[in-house]
C-alpha positions, -999 to 999 in steps of 0.1 A, spaced: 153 -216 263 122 -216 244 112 -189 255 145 -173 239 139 -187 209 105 -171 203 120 -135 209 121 -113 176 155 -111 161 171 -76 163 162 -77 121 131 -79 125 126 -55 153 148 -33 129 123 -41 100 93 -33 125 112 -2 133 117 12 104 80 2 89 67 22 121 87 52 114 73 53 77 43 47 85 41 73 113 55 97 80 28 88 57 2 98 85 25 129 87 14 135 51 -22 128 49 -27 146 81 -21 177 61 -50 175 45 -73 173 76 -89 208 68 -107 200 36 -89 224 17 -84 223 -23 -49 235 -22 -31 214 1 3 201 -6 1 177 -39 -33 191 -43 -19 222 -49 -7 212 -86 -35 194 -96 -54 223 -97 -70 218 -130 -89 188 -118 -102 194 -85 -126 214 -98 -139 179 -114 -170 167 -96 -154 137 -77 -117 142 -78 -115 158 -41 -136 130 -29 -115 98 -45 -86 115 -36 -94 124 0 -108 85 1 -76 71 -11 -51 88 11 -71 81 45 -81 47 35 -48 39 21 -32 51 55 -55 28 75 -44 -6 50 -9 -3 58 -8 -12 99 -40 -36 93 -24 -52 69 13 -56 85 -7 -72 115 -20 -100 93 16 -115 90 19 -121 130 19 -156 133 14 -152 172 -15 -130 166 -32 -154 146 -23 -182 174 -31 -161 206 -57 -135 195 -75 -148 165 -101 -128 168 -81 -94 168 -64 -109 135 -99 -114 118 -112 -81 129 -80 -63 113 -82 -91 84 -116 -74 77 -105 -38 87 -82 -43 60 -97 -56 29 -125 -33 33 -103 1 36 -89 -17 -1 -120 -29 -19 -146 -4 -6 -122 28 -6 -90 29 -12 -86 5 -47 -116 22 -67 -106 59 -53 -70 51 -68 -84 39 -100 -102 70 -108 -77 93 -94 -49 74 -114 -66 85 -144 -52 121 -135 -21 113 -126 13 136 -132 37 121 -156 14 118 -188 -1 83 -205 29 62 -192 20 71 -154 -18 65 -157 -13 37 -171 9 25 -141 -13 39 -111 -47 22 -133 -25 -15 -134 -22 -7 -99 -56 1 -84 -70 -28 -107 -42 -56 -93 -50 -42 -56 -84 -47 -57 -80 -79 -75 -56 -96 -54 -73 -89 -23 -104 -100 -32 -86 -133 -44 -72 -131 -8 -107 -130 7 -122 -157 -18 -94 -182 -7 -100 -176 28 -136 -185 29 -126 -212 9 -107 -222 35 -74 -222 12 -49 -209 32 -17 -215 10 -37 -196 -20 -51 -169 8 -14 -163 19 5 -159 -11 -27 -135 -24 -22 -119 11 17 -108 0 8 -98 -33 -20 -74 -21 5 -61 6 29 -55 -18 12 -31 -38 -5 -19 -1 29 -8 6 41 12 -26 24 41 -8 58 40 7 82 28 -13 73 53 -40 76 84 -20 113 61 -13 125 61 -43 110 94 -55 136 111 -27 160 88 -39 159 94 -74 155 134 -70 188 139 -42 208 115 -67 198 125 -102 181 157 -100 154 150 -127 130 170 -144 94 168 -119 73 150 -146 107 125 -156 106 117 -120 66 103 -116 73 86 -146 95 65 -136 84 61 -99 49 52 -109 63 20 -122 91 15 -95 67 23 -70 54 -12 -71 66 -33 -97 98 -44 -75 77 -47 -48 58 -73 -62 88 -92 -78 99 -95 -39 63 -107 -29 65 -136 -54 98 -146 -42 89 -150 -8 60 -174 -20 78 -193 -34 105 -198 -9 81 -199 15 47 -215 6 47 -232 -24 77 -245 -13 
């Protein structure tokens, strides 16, 4: 019977499911861009900055290091790895802020400040960057502390925004089978619904959750 009661329920696996398919799709994506090359996919209408001296290298930073955040990071909301393999969930714990603070956060900073979609979407993809780096290392600092309520609701908030790498290519297919908008209309919007909701969800589940 309790061993029953452990099992996943056919949600989650669903949840799990689904977060492995999209996550096997965003490797699809950066895998494109394996060969170095300057014209590759979205690189090929930014053009007109990746002849900038480090564009090519914040972007190609961001993508793979972003890539590598999003299974580290889902593994350090397994309670049973934490209980039965603590080690494995420290090692990906690490594994995962560095890919953030050393590459992936500071990459999507400066990149942001080229983003499609004019003022409105650099301003979005800057907020971004600057929160992800921020609440990680909040994450990090509470840990040592040794204060695990504060490291796990920091914990969802960083994951949240880890995560907009796929809920913005989400609603960008959503929003361009449905409405049909104009190319830059579209990063416009999506570089705020990319992550905002996101976050809104994270800081429900805190507080139904841990503060609770």
């Amino acid at each position: 019977m309790l061993l029953a009661q452990r099992r996943p329920s056919p949600a989650r696996l669903l949840l799990l499911a689904a977060y492995g398919f999209f996550c096997w799709l965003m490797w699809l994506i950066v895998a494109q861009y394996f060969e170095g090359r300057s014209d590759t996919a979205f690189l090929g209408i930014k053009q007109e900055y990746v002849r900038l001296p480090f564009y090519l290298p914040a972007f190609y930073i961001h993508v793979f290091a972003s890539v590598l955040a999003l299974p580290a990071g889902l593994s350090q909301f397994s309670s049973t790895l934490q209980r039965r393999f603590p080690a494995i969930h420290r090692f990906n714990g690490w594994l995962y802020v560095a890919s953030i603070l050393l590459l992936a956060a500071p990459s999507g900073f400066y990149i942001g400040l080229f983003a499609n979609g004019g003022l409105s979407s650099r301003i979005s993809f800057c907020l971004l960057a600057l929160l992800w780096f921020w609440f990680t290392l909040a994450a990090v600092r509470n840990a040592i502390q040794k204060r695990f309520s504060a490291h796990k609701a920091f914990m969802y908030r960083s994951f949240a925004l880890t995560l907009s790498a796929i809920t913005l290519r989400i609603w960008k297919y959503a929003l361009v089978a449905t409405l049909h908008p104009r190319p830059m209309d579209v990063y416009q919007v999506v570089a705020w619904l990319g992550w905002i909701p996101n976050l809104l969800i994270a800081e429900y589940l805190i507080f139904k959750r841990i503060r609770k």
